[in-house]
LOTOR-605910 format. One line per 5 residues: number of its first residue (from 1); their letters; for each residue x, y, z of N, C-alpha, C, O. Coordinates in steps of 0.001 Angstrom, whole numbers. Each point is the difference from the previous one (the first is absolute). Layout:
NUM> a> X Y Z X Y Z X Y Z X Y Z | ...
This chain:
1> xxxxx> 24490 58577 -58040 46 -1202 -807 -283 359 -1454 -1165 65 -392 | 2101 149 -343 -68 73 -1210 -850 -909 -644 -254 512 -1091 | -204 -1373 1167 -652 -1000 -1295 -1581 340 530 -924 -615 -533 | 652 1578 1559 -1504 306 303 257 1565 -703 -1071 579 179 | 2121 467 -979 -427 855 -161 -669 569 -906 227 1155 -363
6> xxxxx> -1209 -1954 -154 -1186 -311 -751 -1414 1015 1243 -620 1062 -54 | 699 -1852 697 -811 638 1404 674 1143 949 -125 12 1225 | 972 1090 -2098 182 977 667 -958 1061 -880 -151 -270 -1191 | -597 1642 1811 -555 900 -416 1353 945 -1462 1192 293 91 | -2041 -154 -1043 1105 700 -1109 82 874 380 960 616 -464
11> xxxxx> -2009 359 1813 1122 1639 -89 750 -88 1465 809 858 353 | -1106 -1793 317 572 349 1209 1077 -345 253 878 638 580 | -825 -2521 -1328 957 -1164 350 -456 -487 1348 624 -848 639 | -1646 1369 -263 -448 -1030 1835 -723 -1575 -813 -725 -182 -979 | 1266 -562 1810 -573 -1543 125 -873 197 1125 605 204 1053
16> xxxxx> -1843 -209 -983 -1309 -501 1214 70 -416 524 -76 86 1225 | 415 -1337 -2445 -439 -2124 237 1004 -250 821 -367 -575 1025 | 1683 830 -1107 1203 -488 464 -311 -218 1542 -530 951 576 | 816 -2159 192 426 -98 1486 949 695 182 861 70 -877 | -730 721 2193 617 720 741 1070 -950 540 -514 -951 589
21> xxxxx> 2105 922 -621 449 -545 1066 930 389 389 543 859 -695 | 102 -1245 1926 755 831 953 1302 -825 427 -4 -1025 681 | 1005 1609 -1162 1543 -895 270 -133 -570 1558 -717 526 851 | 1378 -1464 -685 400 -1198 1469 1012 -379 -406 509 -58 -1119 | 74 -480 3075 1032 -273 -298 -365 -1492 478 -1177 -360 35
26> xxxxx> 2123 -405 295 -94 -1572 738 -667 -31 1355 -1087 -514 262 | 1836 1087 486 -104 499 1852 -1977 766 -449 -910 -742 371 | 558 1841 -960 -1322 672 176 -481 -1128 -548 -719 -356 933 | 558 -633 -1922 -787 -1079 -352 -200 -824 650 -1086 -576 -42 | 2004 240 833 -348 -760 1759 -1055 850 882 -1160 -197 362
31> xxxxx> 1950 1064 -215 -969 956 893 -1581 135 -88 -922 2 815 | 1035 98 -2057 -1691 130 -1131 -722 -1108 531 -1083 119 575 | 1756 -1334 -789 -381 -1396 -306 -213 -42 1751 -1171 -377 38 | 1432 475 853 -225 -217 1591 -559 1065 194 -362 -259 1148 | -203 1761 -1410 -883 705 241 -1222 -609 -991 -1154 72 420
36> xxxxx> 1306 -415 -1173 -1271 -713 -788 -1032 -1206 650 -1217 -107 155 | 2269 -632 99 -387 -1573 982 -738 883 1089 -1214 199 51 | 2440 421 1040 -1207 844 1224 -1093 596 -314 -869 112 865 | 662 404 -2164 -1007 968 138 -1370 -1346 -689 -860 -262 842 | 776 -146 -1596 -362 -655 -905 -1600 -497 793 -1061 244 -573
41> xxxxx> 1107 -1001 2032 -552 -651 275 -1550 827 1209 -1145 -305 333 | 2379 1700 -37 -1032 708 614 -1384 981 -1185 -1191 203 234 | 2230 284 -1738 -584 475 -861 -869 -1025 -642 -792 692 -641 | 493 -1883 450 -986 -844 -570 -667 -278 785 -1125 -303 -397 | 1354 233 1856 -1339 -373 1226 -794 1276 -67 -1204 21 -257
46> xxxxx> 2017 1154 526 -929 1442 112 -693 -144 -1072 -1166 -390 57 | 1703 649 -1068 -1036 326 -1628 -1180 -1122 45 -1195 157 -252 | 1842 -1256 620 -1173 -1117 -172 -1485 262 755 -1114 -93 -516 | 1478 473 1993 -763 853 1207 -685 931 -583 -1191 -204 -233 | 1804 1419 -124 -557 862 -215 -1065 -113 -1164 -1155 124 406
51> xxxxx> 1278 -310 -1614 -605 -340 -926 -986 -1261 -182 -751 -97 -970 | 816 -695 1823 -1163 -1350 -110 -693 123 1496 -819 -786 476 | 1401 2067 188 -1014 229 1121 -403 1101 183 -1123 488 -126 | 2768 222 659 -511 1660 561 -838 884 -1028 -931 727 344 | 1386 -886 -1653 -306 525 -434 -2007 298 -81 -795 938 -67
56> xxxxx> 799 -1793 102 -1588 -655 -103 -758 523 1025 -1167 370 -130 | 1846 -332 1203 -840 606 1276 -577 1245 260 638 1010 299 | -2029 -1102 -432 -1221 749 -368 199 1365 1204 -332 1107 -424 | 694 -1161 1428 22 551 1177 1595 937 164 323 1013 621 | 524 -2137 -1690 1260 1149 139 -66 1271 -730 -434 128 -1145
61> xxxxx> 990 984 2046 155 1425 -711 873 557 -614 1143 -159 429 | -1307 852 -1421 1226 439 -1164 1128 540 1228 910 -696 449 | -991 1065 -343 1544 112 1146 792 -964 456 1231 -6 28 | -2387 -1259 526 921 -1271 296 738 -562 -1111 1219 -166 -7 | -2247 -199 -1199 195 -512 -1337 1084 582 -581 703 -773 -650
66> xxxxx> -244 2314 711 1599 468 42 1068 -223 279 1033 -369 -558 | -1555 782 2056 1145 -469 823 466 -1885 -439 1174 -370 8 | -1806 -138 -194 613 -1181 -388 25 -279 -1407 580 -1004 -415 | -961 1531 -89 1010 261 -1392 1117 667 268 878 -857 -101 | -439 1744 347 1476 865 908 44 -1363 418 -312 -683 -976
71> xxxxx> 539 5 1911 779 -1061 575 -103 -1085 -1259 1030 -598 310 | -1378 63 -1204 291 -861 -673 950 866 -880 557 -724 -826 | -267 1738 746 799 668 -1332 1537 122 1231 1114 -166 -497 | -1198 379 1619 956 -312 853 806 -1362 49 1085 -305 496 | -1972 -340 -1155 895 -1526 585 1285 -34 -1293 1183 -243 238
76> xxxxx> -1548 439 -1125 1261 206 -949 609 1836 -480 270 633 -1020 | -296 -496 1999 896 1354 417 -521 933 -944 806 811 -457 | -1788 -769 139 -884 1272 -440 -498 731 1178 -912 -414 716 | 1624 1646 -525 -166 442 924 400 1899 38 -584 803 727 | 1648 -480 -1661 -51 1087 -310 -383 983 -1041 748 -109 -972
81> xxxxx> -1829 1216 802 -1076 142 -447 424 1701 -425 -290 668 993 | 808 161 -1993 375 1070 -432 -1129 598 -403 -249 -554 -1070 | -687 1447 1305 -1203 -155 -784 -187 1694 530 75 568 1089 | -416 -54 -2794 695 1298 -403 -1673 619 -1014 -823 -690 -601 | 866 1844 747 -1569 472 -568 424 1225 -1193 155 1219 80
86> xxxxx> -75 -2027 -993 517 1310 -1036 -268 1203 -153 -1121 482 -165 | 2300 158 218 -60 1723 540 -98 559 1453 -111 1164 385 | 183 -2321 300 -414 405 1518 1443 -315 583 554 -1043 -349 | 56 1900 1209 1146 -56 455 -419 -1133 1530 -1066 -278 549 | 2569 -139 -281 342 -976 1037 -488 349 1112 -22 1183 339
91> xxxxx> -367 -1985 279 -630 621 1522 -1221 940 164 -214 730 967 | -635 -888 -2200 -1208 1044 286 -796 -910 -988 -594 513 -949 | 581 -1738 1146 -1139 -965 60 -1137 27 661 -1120 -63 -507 | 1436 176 1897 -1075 198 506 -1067 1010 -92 -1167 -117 376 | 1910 1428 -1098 -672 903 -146 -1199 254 -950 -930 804 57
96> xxxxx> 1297 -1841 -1020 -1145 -149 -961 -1113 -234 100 -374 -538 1042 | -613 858 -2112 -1377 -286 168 -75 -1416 -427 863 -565 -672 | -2144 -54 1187 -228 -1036 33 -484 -410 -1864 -105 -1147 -434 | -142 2586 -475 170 -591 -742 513 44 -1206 -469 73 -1136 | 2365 -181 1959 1066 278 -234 757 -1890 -766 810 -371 -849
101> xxxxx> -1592 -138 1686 -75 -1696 -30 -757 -628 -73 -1014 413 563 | 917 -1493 -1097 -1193 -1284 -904 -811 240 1404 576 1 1088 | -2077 215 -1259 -904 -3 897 -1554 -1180 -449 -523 -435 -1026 | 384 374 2008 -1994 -318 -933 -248 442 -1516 349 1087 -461 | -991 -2076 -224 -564 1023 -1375 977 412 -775 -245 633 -1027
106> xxxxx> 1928 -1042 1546 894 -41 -1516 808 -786 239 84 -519 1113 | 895 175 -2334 334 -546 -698 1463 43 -370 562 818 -730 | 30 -2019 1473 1352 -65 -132 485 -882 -1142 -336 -1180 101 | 1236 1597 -1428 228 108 -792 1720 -592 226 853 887 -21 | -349 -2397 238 1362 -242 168 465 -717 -862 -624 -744 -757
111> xxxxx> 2289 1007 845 1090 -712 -772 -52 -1324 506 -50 -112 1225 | 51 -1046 -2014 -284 -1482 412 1649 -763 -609 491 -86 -1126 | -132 -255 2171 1503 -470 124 81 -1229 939 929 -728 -351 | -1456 359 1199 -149 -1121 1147 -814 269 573 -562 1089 114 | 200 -2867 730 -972 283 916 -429 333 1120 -1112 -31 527
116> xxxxx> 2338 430 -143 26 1189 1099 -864 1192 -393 -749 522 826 | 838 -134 -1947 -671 1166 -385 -1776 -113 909 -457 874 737 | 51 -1664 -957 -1487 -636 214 334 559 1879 -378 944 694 | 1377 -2289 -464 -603 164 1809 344 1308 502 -642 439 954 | 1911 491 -1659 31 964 397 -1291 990 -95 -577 250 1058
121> xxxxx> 182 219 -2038 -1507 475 125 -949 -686 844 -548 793 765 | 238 -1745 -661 -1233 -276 936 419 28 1353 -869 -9 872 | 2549 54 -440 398 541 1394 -214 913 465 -302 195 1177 | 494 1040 -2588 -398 1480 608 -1732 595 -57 -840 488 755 | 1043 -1031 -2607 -1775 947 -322 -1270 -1098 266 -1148 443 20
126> xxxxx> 1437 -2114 214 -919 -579 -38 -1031 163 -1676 -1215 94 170 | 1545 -78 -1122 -818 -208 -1272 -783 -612 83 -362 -536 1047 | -373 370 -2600 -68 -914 -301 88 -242 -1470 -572 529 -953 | 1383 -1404 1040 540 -563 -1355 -662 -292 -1347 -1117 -517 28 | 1707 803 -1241 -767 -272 -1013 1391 -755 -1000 1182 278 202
131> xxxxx> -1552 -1015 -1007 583 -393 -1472 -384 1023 -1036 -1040 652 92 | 1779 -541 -941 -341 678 -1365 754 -737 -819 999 -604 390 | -1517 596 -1859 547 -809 -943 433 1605 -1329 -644 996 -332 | 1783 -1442 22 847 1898 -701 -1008 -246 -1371 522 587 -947 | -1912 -1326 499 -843 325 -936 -1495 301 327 -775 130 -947
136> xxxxx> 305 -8 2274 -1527 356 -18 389 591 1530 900 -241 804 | -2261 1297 -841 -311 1127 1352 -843 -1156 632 -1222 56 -140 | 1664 -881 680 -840 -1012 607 1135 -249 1242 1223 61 -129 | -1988 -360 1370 964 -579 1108 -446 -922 613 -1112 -186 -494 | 1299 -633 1391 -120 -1044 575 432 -56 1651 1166 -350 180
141> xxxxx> -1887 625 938 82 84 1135 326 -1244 324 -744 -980 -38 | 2709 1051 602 362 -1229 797 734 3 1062 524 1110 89 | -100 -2045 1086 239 413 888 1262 98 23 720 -4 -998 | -291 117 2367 1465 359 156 997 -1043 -402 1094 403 -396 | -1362 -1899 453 312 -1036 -282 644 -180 -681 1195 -295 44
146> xxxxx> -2300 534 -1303 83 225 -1113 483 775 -866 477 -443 -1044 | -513 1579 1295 1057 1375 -220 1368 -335 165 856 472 -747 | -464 -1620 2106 1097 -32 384 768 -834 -1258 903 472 -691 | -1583 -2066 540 -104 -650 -1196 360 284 -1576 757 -557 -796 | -1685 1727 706 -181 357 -1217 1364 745 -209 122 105 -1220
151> xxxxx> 894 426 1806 1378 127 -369 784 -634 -457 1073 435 -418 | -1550 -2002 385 593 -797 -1002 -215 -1168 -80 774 -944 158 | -2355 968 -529 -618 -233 -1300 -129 258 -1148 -314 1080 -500 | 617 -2349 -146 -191 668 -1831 -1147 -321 -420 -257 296 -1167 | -707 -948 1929 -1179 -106 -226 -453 1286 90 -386 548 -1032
156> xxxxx> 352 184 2337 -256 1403 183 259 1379 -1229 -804 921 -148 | 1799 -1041 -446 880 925 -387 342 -588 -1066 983 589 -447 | -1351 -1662 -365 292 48 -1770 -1276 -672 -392 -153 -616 -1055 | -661 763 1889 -1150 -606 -684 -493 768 -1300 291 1196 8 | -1037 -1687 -1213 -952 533 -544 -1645 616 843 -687 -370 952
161> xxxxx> 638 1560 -2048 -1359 23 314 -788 -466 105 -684 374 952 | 314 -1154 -1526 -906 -1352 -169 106 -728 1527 -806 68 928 | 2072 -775 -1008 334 -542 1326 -506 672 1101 -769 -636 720 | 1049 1855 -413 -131 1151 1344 -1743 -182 -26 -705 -382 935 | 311 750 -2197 -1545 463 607 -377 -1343 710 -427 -62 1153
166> xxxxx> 660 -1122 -2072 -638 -1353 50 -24 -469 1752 -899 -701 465 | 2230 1315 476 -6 -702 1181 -1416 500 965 -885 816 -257 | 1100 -1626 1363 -1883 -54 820 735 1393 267 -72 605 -1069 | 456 -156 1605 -514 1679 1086 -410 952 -1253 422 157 -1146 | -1711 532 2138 -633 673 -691 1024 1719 -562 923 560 592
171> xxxxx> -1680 -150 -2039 743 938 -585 -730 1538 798 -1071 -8 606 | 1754 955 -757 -300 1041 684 999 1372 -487 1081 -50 -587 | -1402 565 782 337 1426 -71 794 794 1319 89 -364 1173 | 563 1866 -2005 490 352 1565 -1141 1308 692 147 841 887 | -1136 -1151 -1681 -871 1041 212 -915 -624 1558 -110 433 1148
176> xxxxx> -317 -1430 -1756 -939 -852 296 450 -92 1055 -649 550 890 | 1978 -1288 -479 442 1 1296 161 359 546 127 -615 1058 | 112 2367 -1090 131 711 713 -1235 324 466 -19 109 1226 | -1225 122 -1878 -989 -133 439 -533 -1041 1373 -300 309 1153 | 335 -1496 -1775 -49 -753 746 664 109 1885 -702 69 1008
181> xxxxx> 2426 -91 -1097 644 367 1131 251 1612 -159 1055 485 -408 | -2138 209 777 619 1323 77 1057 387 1884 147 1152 407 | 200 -1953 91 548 369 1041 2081 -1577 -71 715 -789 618 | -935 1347 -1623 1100 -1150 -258 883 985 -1453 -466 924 -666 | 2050 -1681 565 590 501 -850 373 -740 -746 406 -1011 572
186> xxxxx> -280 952 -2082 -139 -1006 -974 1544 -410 -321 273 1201 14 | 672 -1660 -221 1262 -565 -500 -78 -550 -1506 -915 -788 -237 | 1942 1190 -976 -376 92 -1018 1667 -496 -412 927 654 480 | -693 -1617 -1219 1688 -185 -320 -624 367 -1365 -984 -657 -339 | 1619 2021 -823 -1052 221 -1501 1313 -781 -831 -391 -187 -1152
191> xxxxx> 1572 -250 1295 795 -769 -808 -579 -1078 -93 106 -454 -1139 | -946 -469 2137 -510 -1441 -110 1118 -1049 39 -171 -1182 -300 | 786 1468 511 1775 -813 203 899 803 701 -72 1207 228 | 1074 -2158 142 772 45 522 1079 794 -645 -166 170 -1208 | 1289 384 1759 1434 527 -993 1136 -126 1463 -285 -282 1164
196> xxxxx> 1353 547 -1660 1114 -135 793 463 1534 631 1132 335 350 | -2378 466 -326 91 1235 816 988 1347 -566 334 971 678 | 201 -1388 -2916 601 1114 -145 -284 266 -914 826 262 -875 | -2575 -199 615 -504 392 -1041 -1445 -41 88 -432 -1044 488 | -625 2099 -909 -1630 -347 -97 -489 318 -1427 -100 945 -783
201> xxxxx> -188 -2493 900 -981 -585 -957 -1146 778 11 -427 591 991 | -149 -593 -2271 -1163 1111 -772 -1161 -816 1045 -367 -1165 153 | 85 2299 362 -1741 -829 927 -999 64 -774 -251 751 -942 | -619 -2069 1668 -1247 -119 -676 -987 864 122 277 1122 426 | -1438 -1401 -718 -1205 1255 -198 -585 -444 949 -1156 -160 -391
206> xxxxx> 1249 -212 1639 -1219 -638 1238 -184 1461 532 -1167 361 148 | 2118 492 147 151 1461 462 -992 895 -698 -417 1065 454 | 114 -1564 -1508 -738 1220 -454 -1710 70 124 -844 819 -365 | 806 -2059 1043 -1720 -285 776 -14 737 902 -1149 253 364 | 2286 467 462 -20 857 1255 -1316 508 -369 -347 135 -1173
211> xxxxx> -528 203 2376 -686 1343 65 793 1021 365 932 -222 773 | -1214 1730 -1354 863 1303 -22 -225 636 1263 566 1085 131 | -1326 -1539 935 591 584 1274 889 -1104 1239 -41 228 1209 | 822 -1439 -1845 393 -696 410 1786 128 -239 589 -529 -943 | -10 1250 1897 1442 42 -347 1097 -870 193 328 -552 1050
216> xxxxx> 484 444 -2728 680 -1299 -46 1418 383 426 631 904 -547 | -241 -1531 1399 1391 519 499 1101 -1362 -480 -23 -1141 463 | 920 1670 -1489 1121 -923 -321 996 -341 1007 889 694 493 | -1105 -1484 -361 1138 -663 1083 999 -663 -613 -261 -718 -966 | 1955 903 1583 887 -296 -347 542 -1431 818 114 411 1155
221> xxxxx> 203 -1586 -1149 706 -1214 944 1260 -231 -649 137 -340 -1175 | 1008 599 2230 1093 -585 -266 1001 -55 1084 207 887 828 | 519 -2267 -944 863 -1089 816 1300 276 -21 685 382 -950 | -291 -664 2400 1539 119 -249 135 -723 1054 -428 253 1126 | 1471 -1847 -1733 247 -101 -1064 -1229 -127 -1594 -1148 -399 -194
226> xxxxx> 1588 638 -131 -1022 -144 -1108 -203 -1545 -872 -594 -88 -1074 | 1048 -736 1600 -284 -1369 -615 -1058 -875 366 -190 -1191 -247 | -493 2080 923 -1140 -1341 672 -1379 1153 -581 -1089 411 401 | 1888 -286 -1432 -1517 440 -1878 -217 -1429 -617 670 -1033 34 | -1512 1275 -438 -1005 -1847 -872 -50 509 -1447 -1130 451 -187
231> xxxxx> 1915 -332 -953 -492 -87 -803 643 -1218 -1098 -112 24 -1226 | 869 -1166 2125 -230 -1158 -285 -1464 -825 815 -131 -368 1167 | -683 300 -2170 -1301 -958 590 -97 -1662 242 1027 -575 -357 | -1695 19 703 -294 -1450 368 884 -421 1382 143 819 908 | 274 -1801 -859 462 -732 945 1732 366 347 562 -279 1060
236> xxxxx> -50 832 -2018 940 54 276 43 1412 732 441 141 1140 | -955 896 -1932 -148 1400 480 -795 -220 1822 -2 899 840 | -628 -2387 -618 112 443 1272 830 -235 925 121 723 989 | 725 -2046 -1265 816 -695 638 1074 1028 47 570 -34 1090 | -104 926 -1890 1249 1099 -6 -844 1209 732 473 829 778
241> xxxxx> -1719 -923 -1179 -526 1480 1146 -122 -238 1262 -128 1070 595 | 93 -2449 482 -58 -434 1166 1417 -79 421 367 109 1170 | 526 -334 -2338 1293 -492 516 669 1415 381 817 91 916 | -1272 1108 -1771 567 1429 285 -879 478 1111 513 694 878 | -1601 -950 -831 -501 849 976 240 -450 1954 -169 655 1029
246> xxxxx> 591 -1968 -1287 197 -141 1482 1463 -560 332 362 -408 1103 | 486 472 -2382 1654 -268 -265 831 1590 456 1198 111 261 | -2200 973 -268 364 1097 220 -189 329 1407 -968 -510 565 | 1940 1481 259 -114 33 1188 -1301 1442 -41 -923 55 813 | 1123 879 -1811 -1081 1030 397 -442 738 -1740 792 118 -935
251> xxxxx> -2261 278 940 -152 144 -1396 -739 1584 122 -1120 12 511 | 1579 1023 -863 -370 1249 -134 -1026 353 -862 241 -77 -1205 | -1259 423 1543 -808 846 -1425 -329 1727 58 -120 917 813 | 82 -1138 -1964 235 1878 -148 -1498 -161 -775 -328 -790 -884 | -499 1914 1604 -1197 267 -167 -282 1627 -755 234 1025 640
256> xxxxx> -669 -999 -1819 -78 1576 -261 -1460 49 -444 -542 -901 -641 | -207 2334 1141 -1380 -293 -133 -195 1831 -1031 259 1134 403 | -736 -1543 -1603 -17 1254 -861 -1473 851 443 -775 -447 846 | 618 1386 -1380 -1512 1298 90 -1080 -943 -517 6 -286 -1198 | -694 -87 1800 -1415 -468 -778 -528 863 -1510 -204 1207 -131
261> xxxxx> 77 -2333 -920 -931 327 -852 -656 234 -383 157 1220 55 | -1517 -1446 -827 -1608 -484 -386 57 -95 -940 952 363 -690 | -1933 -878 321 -300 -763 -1202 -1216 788 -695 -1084 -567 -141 | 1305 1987 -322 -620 1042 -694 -612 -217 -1261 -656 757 -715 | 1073 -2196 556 -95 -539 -1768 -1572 -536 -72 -686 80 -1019
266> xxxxx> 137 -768 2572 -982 -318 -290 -1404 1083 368 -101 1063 612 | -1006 -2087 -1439 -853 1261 -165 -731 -453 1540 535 -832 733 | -1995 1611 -344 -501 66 1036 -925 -1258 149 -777 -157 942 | 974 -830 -2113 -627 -1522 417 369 -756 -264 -579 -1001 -423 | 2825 1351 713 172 -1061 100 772 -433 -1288 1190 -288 126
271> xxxxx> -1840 214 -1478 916 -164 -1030 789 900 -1084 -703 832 -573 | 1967 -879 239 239 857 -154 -16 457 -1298 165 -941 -777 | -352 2462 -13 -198 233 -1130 916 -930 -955 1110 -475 242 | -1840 371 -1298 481 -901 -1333 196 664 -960 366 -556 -1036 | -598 2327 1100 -106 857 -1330 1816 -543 -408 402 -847 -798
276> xxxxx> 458 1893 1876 1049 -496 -356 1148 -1213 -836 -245 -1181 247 | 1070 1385 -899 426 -993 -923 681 -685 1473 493 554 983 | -729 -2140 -1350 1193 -1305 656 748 3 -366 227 -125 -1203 | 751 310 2315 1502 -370 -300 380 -1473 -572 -906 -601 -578 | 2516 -197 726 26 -1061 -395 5 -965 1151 -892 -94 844
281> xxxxx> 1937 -574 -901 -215 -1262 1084 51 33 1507 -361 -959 681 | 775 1975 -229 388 84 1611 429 -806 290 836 -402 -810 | -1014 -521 2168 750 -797 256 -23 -1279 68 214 -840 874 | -761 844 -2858 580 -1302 -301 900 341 -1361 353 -782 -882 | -167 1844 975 640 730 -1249 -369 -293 -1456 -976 -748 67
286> xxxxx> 1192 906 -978 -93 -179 -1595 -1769 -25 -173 -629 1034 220 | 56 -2069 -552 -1449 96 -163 -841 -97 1235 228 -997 686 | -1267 1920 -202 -1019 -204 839 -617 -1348 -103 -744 -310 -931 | 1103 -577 2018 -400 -1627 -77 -1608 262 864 -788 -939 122 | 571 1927 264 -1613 236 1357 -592 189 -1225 350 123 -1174
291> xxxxx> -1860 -146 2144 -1178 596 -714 334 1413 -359 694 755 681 | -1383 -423 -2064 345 1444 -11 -955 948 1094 490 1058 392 | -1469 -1349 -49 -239 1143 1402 900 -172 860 294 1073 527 | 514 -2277 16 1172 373 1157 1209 1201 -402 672 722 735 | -730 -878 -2505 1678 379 -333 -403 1362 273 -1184 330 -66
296> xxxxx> 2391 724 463 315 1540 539 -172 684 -996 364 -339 -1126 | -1032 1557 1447 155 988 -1078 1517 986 456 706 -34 1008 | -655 690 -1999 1273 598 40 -345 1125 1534 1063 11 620 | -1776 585 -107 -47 650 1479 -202 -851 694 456 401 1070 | -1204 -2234 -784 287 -521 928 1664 -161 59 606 128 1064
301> xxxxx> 93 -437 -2391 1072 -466 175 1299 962 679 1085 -270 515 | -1718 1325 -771 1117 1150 828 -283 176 1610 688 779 660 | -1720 -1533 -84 -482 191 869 762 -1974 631 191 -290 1181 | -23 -328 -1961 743 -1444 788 1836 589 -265 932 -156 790 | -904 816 -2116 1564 616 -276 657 889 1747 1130 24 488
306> xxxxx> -2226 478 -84 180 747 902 636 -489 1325 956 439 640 | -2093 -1874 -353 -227 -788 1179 1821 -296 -127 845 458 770 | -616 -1288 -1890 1234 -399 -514 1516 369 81 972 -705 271 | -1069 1962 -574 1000 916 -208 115 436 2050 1017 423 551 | -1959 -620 -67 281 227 1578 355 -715 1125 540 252 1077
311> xxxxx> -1353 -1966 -2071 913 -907 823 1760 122 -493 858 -260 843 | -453 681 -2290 1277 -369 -229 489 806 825 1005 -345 622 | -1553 1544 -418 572 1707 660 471 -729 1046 1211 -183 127 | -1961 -232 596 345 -637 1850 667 -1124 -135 444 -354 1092 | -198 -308 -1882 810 -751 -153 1106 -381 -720 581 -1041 -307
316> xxxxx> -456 2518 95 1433 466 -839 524 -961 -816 1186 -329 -28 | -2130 -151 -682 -33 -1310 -1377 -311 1036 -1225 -234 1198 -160 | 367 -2304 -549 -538 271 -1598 -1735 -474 -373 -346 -1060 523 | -389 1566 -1119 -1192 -824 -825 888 -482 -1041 881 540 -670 | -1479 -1988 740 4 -805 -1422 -535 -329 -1141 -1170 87 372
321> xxxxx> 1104 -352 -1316 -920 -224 -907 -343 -1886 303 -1116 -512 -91 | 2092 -43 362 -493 -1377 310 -809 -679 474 -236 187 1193 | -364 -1030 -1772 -1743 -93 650 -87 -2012 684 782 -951 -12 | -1976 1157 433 -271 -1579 139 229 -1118 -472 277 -1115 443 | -534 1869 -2026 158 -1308 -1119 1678 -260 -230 619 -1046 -191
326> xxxxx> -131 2567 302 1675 -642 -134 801 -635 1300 1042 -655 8 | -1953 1105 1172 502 -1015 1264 -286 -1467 63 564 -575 931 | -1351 -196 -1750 -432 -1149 -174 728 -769 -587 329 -1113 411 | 157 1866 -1916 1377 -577 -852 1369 274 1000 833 -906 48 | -682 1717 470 1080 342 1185 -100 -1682 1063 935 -721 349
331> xxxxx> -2104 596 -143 -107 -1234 1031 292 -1310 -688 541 -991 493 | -962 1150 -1633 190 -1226 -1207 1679 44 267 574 -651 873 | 12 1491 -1748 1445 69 -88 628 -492 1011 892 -828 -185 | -1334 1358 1774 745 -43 1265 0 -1497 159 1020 -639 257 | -2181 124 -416 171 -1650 93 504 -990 -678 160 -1173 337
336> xx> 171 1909 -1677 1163 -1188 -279 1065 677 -202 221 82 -1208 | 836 643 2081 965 463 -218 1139 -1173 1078 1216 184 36
């Protein structure tokens, strides 16, 4: 769409913001539309179940709590699962060490595109979820729900700082929490938004609270078809993300999991040196809008450049320079076009 190429990146030419969509004909739009109706009524009873009950149940075990996440990601044909360990050849998965993959005590580091992204992780690693806002090392422990939600929300994802700190859940760190759940694995989206899966946005600094024996493994998510991505938000972005996700007879994701990191930048209590000069805006680009103790020094920042450059690797995308604040005018534009 030419009159959005205002909101394409200047070195790449990738659009983020742009919805994904996928040619039909008359006959598959029927088809869509009567696999939609069938599916529609079993996928809102389950989710409703699961989440205002099962979930809750003190006595159920992470295995059950899976397995029926796997069956709710079944009901709209999420069901085939490519999932690939960078540098590790096909069929010698199993062979790996255990900590070869997101374990206890680290820290999965993903591309945020839909909200599949969410139930898919808590199907396999069971997390637990955090918010980050792309201007302060601050996080916010929320549930899966909510994670699921927060894919498109613009409350979530264009808020101000101000706004973010101001809501009730308490602020936190990724130190702290890990402390706290040391037998649990943390889930981290560092874009804080959403994109249309062909491009990563500059991440925020929540990553760089890691403690340095906590390894952050970048994780790659991506769909095929690829249209049931959210980076149209509000009401409409859900009504078109329900209508693709159960209008489709089957939805593929390709899983790529990179070498764990650390976070070498920080010192041994936690905060990290300040000798170093600050870089500029990260990812809110142009002026540092955070406190200046959140903003990066130039070695934290080669150390999120890193995280970055590995989600694009696995996801054979581009980094963008396009940030939050220009996805907001992107959302402005989109609504009165």
């Amino acid at each position: 769409m030419e009159k959005f190429s205002q909101f394409r990146d200047r070195g790449s030419g990738i659009s983020p913001f742009l919805p994904v969509t996928t040619p039909s004909s008359i006959p598959a739009t029927i088809f869509h539309a009567i696999l939609f109706l069938t599916r529609l009524p079993f996928f809102l009873t389950y989710a409703t179940a699961y989440f205002l009950v099962l979930h809750h149940l003190p006595f159920l075990p992470t295995v059950a709590r899976k397995l029926l996440l796997w069956s709710l990601l079944a009901i709209p044909g999420v069901w085939w699962v490519d999932l690939q360990l960078d540098g590790v050849k096909r069929g010698s998965l199993s062979q790996q060490p255990r900590s070869r993959v997101p374990h206890p005590r680290s820290i999965i580091a993903a591309n945020c595109t839909s909200p599949i992204d969410a139930l898919y992780l808590a199907a396999v690693f069971d997390p637990i979820f955090v918010a980050s806002h792309p201007a302060s090392r601050k996080v916010r422990q929320i549930s899966l729900l909510a994670a699921i939600a927060a894919a498109l929300s613009p409350a979530a994802q264009l808020c101000s700082l101000e706004e973010w700190e101001q809501q009730p859940q308490e602020l936190t760190d990724l130190r702290a929490l890990i402390t706290r759940h040391p037998d649990r694995v943390v889930a981290v989206f560092p874009e804080c938004g959403t994109t249309n899966g062909r491009g990563i946005l500059p991440l925020g600094p929540a990553l760089l609270a890691a403690p340095a024996d906590s390894a952050i493994f970048p994780l790659s998510l991506r769909y095929a078809p690829p249209d049931v991505t959210t980076p149209v938000l509000g009401y409409a972005g859900w009504a078109g993300f329900v209508w693709k996700l159960l209008g489709r007879p089957t939805h593929c994701v390709r899983v790529r999991i990179a070498e764990a990191v650390h976070n070498t930048t920080a010192a041994p209590n936690g905060v990290s040196g300040r000798g170093a000069a600050a870089v500029g805006g990260g990812a809110l680009g142009g002026e540092w809008e955070g406190r200046a103790e959140d903003r990066p020094t130039a070695e934290e920042q080669q150390l999120l450049d890193r995280i970055g450059e590995a989600l694009a690797r696995l996801g054979r995308v581009k980094r963008v320079g396009l940030t939050l604040r220009r996805k907001k005018e992107f959302l402005a534009a989109w609504a009165k076009r």
